[in-house]
C-alpha positions in Angstrom: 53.4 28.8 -32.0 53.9 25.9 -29.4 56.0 23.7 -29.1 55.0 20.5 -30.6 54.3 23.4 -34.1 58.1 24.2 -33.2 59.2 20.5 -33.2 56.9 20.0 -36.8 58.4 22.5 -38.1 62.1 21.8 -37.4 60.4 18.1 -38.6 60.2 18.3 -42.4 61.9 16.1 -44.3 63.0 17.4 -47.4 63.9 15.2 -50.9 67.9 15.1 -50.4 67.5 13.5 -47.3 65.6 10.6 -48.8 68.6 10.0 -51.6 70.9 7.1 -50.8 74.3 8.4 -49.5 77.3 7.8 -51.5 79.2 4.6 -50.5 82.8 5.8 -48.6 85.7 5.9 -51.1 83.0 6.0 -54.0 84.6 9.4 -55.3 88.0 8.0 -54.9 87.3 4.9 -57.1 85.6 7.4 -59.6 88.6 9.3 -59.8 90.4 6.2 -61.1 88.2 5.2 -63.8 88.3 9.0 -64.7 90.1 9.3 -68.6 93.5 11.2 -68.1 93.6 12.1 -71.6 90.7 14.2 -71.7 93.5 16.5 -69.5 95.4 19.2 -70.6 98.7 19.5 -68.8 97.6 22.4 -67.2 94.3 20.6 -66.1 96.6 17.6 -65.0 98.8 19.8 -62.5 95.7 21.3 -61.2 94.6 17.8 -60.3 97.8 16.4 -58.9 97.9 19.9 -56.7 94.0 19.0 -55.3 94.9 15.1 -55.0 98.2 16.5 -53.1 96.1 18.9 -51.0 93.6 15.7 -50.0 96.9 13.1 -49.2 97.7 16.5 -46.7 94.0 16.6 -45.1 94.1 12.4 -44.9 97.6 12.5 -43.6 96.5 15.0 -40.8 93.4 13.5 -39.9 95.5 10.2 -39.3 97.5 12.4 -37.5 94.8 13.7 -35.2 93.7 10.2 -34.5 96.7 8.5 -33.6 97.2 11.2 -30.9 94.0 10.9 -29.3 94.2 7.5 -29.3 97.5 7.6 -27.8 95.8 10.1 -25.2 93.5 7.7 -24.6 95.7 4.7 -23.9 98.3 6.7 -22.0 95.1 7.9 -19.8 93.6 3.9 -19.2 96.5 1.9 -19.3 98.4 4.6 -17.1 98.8 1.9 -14.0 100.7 -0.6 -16.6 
């Protein structure tokens, strides 16, 4: 096989990559419309542990992206 049938190959489009993407924070504004009292307790606690464990990833990736930005300013703005 050639290249150009490499290229088609690695080419194909399949149907997922023809769906509309979610909109950002679409899943977090579904989570608020969501009915709590369809929750057992136990259910609840499960919930507030994975919302807990997301506030930790956003916290860290805010985190990451202060430093580098700080990196970045300390490295142009290093004659200031």
């Amino acid at each position: 096989m050639g290249f150009f049938g490499v290229l088609a190959k690695e080419a194909t489009i399949t149907f997922e990559d023809l769906e509309p993407r979610p909109q950002r924070g679409a899943s977090v504004a579904a989570l608020g419309r969501e009915d709590l009292d369809l929750y057992s307790v136990e259910e609840l606690g499960e919930r507030i542990e994975a919302l807990d464990a997301e506030i930790a990833r956003a916290r860290g990736a805010i985190a990451g992206k202060t430093a580098k930005k700080s990196a970045a300013d300390a490295l142009f703005n290093f004659g200031n």
